[in-house]
C-alpha positions as CSV (number, residue, x, y, z in Angstrom):
1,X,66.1,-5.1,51.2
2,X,64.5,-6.9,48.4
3,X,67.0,-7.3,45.2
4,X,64.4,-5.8,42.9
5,X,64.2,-2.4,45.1
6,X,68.0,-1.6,43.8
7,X,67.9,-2.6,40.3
8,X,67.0,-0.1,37.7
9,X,66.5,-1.1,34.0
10,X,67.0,1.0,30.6
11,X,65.6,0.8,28.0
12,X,67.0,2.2,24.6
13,X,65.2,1.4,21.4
14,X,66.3,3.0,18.0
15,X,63.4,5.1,17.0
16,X,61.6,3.4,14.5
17,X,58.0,3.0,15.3
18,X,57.7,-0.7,15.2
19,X,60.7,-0.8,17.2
20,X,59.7,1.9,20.1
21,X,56.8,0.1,20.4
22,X,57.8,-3.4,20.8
23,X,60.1,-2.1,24.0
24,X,57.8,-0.2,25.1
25,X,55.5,-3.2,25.8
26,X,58.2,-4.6,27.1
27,X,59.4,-1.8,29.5
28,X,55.4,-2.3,30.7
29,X,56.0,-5.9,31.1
30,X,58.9,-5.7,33.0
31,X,57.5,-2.9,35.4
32,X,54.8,-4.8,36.2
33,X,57.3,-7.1,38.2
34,X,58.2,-3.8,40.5
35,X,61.1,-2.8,38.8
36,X,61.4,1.0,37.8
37,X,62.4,1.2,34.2
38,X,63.5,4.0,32.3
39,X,62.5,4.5,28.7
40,X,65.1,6.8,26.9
41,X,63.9,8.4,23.4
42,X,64.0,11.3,21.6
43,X,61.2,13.5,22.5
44,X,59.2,12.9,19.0
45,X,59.9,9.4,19.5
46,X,58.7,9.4,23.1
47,X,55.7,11.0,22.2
48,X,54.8,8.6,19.6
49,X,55.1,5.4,21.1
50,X,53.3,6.5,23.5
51,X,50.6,7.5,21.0
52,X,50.5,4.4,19.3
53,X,50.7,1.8,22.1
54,X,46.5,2.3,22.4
55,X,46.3,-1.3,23.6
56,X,48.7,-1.0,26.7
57,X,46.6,-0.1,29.7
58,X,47.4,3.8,30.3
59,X,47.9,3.0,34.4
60,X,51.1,0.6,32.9
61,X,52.2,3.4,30.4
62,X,51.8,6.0,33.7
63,X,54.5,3.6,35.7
64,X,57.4,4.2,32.8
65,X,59.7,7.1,33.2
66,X,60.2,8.8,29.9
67,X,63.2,10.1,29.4
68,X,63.9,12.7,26.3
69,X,67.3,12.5,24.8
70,X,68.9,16.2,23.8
71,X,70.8,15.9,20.4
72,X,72.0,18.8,18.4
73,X,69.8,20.0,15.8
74,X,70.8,19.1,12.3
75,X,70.0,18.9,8.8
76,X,68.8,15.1,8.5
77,X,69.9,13.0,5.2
78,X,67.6,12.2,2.2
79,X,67.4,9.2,3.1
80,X,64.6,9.0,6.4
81,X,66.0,5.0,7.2
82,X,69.4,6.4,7.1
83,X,68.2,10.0,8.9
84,X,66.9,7.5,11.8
85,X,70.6,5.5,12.3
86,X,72.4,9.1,12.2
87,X,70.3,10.6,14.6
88,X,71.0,7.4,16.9
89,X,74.2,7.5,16.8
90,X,74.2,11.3,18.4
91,X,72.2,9.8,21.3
92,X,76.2,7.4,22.7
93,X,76.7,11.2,24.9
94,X,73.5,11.9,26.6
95,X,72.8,8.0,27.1
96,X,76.2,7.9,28.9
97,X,75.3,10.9,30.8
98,X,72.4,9.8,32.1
99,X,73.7,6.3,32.8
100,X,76.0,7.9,35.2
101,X,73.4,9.4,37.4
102,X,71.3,6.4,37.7
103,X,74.2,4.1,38.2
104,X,74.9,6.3,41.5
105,X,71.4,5.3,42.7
106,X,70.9,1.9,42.7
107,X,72.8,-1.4,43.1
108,X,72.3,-2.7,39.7
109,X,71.5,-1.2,36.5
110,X,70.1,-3.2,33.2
111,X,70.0,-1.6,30.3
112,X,67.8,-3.2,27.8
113,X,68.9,-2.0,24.2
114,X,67.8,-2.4,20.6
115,X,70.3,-4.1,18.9
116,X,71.2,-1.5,16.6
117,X,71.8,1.2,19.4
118,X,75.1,-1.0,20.8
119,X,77.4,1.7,19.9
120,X,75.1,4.1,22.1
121,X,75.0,2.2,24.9
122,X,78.4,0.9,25.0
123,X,79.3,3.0,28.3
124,X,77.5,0.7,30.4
125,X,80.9,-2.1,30.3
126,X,82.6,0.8,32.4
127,X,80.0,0.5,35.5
128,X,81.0,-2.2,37.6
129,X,77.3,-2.7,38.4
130,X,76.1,-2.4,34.7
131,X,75.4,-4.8,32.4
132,X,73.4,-4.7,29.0
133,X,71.4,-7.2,26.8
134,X,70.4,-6.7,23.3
135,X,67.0,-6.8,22.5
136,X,66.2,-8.2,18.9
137,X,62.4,-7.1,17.1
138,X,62.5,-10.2,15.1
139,X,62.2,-14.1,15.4
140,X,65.2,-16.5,16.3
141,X,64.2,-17.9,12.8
142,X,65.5,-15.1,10.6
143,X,68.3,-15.1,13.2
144,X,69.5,-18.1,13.1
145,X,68.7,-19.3,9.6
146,X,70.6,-16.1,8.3
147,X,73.6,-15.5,10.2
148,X,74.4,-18.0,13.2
149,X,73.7,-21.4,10.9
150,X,75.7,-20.4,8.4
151,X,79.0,-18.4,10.3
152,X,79.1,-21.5,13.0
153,X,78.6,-24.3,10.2
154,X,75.3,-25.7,12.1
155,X,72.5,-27.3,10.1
156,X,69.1,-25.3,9.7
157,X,66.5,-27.9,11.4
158,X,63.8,-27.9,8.3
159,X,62.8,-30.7,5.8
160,X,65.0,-30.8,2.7
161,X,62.1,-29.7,0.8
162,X,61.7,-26.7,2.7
163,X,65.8,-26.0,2.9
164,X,65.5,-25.3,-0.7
165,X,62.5,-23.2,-0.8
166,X,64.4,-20.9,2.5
167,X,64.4,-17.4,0.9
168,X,67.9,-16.1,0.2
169,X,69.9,-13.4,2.2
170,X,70.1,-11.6,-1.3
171,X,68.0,-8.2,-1.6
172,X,67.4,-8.3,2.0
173,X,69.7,-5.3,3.0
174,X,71.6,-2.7,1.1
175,X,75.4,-3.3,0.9
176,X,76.3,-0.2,1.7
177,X,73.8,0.3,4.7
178,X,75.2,-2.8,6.2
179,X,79.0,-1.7,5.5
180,X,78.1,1.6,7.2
181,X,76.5,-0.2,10.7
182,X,79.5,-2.8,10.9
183,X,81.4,0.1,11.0
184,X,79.9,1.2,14.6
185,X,78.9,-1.8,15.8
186,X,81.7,-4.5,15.4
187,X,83.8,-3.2,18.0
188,X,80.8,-3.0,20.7
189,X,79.3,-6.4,19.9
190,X,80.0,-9.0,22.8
191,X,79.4,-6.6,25.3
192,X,76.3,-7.4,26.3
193,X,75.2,-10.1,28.2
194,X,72.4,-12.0,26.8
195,X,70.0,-11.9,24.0
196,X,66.4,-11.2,24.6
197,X,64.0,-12.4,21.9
198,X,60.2,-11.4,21.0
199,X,59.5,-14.6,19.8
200,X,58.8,-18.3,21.6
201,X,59.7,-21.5,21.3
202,X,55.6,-21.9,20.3
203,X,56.8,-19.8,17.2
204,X,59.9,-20.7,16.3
205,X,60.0,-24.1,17.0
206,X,62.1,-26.0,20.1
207,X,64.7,-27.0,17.8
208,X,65.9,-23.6,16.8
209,X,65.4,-21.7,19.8
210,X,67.7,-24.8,21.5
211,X,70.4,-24.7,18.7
212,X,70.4,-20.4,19.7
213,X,70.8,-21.2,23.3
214,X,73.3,-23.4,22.6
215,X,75.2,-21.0,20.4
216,X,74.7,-18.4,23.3
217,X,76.3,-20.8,26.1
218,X,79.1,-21.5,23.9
219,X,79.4,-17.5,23.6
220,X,79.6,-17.4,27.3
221,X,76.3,-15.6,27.4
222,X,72.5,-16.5,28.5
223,X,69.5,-16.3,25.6
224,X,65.3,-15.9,26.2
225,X,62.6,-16.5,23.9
226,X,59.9,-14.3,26.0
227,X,57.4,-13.3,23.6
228,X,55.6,-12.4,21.7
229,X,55.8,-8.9,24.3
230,X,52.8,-7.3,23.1
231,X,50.0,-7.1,25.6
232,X,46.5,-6.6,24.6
233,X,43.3,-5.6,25.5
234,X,40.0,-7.7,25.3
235,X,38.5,-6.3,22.3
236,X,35.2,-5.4,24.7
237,X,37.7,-3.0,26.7
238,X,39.3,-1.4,23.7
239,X,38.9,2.3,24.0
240,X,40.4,3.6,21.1
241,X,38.2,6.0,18.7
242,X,38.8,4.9,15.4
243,X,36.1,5.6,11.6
244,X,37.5,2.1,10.8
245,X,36.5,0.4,13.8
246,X,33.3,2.1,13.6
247,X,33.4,0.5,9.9
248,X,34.2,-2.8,11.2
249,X,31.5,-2.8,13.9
250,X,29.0,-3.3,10.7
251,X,31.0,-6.2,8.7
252,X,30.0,-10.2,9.2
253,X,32.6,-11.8,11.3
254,X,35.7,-13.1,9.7
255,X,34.8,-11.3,6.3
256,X,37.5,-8.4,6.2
257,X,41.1,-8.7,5.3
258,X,43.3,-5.8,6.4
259,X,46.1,-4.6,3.7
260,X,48.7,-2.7,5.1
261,X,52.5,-2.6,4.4
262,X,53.6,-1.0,7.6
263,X,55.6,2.6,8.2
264,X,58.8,2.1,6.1
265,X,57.6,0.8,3.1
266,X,56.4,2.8,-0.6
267,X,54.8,1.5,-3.4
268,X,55.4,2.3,-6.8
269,X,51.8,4.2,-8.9
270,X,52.1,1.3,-10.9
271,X,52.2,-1.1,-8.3
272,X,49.4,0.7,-6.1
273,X,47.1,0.4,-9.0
274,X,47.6,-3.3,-9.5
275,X,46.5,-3.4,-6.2
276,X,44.0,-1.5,-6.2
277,X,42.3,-3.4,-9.1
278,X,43.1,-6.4,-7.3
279,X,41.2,-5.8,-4.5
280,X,38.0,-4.7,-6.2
281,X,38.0,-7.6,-8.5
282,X,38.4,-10.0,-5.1
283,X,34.9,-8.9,-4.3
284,X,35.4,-9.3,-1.1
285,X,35.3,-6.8,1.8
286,X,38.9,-4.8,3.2
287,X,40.4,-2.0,4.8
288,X,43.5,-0.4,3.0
289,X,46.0,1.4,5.2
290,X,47.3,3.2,1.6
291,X,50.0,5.6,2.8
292,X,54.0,5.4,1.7
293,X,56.7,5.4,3.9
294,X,56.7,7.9,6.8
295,X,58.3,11.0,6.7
296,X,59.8,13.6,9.2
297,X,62.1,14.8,11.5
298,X,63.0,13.1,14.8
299,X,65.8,14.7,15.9
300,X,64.2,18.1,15.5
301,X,60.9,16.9,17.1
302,X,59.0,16.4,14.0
303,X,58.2,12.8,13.5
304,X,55.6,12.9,11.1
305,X,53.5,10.3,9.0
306,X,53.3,10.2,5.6
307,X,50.0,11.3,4.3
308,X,49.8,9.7,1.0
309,X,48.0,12.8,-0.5
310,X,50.0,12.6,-3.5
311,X,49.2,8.4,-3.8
312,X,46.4,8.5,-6.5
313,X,44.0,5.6,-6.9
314,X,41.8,4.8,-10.3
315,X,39.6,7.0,-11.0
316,X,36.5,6.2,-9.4
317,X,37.9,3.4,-6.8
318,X,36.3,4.4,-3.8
319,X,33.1,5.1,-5.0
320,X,32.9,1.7,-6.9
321,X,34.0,-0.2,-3.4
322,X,31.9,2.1,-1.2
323,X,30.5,-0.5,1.6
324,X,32.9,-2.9,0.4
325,X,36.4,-1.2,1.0
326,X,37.7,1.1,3.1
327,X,41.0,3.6,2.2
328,X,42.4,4.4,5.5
329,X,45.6,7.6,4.6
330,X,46.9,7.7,8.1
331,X,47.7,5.7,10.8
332,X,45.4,2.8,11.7
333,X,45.1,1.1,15.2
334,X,46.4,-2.4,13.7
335,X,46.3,-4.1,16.8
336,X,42.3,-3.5,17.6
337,X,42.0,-4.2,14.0
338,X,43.4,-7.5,14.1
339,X,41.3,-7.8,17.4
340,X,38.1,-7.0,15.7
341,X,35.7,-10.1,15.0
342,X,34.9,-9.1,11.9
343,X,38.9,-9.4,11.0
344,X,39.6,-12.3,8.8
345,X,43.1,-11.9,7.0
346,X,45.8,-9.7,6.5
347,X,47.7,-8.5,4.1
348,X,51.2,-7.8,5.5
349,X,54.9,-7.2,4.2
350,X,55.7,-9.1,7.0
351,X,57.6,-7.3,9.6
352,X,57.9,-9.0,12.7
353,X,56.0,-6.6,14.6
354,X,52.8,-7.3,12.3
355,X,53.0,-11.1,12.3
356,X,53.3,-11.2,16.0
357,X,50.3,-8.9,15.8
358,X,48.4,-11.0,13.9
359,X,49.5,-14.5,15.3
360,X,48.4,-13.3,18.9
361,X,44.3,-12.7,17.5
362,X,45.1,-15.7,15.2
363,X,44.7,-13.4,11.9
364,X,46.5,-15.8,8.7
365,X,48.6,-13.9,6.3
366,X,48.8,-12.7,3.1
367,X,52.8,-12.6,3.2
368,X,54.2,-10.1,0.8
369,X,57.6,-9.4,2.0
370,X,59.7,-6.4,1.1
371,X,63.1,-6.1,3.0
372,X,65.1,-6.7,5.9
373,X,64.0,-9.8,8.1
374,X,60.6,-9.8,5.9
375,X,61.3,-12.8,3.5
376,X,62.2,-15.3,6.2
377,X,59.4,-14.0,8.2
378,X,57.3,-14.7,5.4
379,X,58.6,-18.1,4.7
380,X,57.7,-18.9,8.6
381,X,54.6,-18.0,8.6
382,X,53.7,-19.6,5.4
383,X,56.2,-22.5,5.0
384,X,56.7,-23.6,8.3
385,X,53.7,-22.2,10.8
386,X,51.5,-22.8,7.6
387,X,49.2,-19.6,8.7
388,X,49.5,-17.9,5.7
389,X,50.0,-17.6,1.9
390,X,52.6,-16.4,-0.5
391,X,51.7,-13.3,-2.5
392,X,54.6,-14.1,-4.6
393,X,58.2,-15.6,-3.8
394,X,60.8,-13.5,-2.4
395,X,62.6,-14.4,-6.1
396,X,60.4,-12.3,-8.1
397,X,60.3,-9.5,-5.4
398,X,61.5,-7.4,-8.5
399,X,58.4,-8.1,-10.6
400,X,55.2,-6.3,-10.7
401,X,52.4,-7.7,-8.4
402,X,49.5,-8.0,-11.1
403,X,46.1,-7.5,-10.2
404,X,44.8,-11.3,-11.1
405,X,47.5,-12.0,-8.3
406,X,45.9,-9.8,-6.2
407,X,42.7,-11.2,-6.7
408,X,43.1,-15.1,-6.5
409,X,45.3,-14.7,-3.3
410,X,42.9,-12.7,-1.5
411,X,39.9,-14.7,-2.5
412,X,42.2,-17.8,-1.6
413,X,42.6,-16.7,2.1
414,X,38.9,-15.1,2.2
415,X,36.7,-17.4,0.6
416,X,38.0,-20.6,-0.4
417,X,38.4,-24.0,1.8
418,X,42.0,-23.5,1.9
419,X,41.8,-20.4,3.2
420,X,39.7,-21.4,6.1
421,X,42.2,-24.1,6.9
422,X,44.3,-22.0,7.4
423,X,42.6,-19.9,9.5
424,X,41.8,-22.6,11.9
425,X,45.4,-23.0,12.0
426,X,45.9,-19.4,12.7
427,X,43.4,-20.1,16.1
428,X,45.0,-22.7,17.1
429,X,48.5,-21.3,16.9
430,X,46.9,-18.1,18.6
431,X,45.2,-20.7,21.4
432,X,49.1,-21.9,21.7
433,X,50.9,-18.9,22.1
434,X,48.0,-17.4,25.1
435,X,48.8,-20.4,26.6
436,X,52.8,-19.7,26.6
437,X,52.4,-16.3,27.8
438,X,49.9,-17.6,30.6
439,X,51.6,-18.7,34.8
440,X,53.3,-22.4,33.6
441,X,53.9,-21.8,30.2
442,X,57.4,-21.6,28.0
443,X,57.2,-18.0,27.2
444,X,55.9,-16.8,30.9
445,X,59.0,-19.3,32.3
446,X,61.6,-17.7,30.1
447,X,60.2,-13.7,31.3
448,X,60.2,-15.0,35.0
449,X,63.9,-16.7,33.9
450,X,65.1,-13.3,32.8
451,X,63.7,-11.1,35.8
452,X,65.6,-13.4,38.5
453,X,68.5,-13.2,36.7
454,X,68.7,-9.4,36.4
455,X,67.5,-8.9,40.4
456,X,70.1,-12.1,41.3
């Protein structure tokens, strides 16, 4: 019997919508090698990946077996970021359940698991044909230059220059959000075995992704660079029905840039009007995904978005940037957007999700980072990948955003010769990474590398 007819892989990502969707490109990748994969969710969270993954070809979607978690209904927290890591952490009982079923059936089981759902998956150590490896939605950058550097005393392999322009740890996280996950996940981490990254060497550079493995091997454990997972459609084959791709269908090539600040971030009224004037006085053509953080219900089946009806524009915006702008207040298909030819910037909090997005069509950023990974991710693409610009540095994330900011950065990256330098290096860096993900390259190598070793 071939090895891959008795190996059965997991997959369990937390339910935040950049992070459902990541795995579930990657559930589709791997299934496309002939292994059955299981996707387990919470039905809402099921549903909506599914919804939003419109560029994953609905045959490779058709191959996954869904799986919807049953949790106890209960009231969720204030706090919807919070709601989403107390909801996951009711999932450790009816993962382990089901765990034990399908370990009964086949030879070997793999569970592929966000990294913030170790607690939940921790069951797996007790199979003696289970084994688990931590999936992790950002770049080896933020990783390493963070946490691993630092903890294991190894040097950050950047230009002095650059070393002290590297964005800070401060601001990233709250204290007290960070206390609270230690708390669950300190005992379960090391249990895996491996590290699975959505980034490439292409990326991230050789000399980081090397120092990572070599932390890894020390650890006793293997590492793979294998993105960016995120397959694509060519934009002729795109299916989706979109007003905003009918909008873009009637813009010159290159001339749009995309603003949008993705599903866990809100702006302040103060802030939104600043941009709004910004964008207006940029005179030059956008789409504006204006919508605050979403809202909703998970565990109770209710995972809504965040309307924005209560997000107020100035007076008379829309009309004055009719045929110029376009104010999209729900979700948007970001990934045909950034496939569109008429596409030509983006302006992006930077969450890893939306600068893989955007590196894959080689769309350059706008890089106005917010929290979490962000700044780093910002300081990569701008700094280091040079395919963006900096909206502002991650030291005056606490100041306003004026609109003459606004303004000069967008008509930088739109319609100046810098701008289109950068560009060209957005195309080329896009050019690069096709060619990683393609039979022969580093990325493809490290996806084949990880499939032999799970089927071994």
């Amino acid at each position: 019997m071939d090895n891959k007819d008795d190996v059965a892989v997991v997959i369990a990502p937390l339910h935040l919508q950049s992070h459902l969707r990541q795995l579930l490109h990657f559930a589709c990748r791997i299934s496309s090698y002939g292994l059955p994969v299981y996707y387990l969710g919470l039905a809402a969270s099921n549903r909506e990946a599914r919804q939003h993954s419109t560029t994953l070809n609905p045959c490779d979607i058709e191959k996954i077996h869904f799986h919807d978690l049953q949790i106890p209904n209960e009231d969720p927290p204030p706090d919807i970021p919070m709601h989403i890591w107390h909801a996951s952490m009711r999932t450790r009982e009816p993962i382990a359940s089901f765990l034990g079923d399908i370990s009964s059936k086949a030879r070997r089981i793999v569970v592929v698991h966000d990294l913030l759902m170790s607690y939940n998956v921790q069951d797996i150590s007790s199979y003696p044909n289970g084994e688990s490896y931590v999936f992790h939605c950002l770049p080896i950058f933020d990783m390493y230059c963070s946490h691993y550097a630092p903890a294991a005393g190894f040097p950050i392999p950047l230009e002095e220059a650059l070393l002290k322009r590297l964005p800070s740890n401060d601001g990233c996280y709250n204290p007290e959000d960070v206390e609270h996950h230690a708390k669950y996940l300190n005992h379960c981490m090391g249990k895996n075995a491996g590290d699975i990254f959505n980034t490439s060497q292409v990326i991230d550079g050789t000399a980081i992704v090397d120092s990572m493995a070599n932390l890894a091997t020390m650890q006793n454990k293997k590492l793979w660079a294998l993105g960016p997972i995120l397959l694509t459609q060519d934009h002729d084959k795109v299916q989706t029905k979109h007003f905003c791709l009918d909008w873009l269908n009637k813009q010159p090539p290159k001339s749009v840039i995309y603003v949008s600040f993705g599903t866990s971030t809100s702006f302040s009224a103060e802030q939104i009007k600043e941009l709004a004037i910004g964008l207006e006085l940029s005179k030059q053509k956008f789409i504006w995904v204006l919508r605050n953080a979403d809202v909703g219900d998970p565990v109770n089946n209710k995972c809504e978005e965040n309307r924005s009806g209560t997000l107020e524009l100035p007076e008379g915006f829309e009309e004055r940037v009719k045929g110029v702008g376009l104010v999209v207040r729900e979700w948007a298909p970001q990934q045909e957007i950034f496939a569109h030819p008429s596409t030509g910037g983006f302006m992006s909090h930077c969450g890893w999700t939306s600068c893989l997005e955007s590196i894959i069509e080689g769309v350059p950023i706008a890089a106005w980072p917010i929290q979490f990974d962000q700044p780093k991710n910002a300081f990569l693409v701008a700094e280091v990948l040079k395919i963006g610009l900096h909206v502002r540095e991650w030291e005056q994330r606490n100041e306003l955003v004026t609109a003459s900011t606004v303004q000069n950065i967008v008509c930088k990256l739109m319609a100046s010769e810098e701008g289109d330098m950068i560009r060209k290096r957005a195309q080329e860096l896009r050019t690069a990474v096709k060619r990683s993900t393609e039979e022969g390259g580093v990325s493809r190598m490290e996806l084949d590398s990880f499939i032999a070793h799970i089927t071994r």
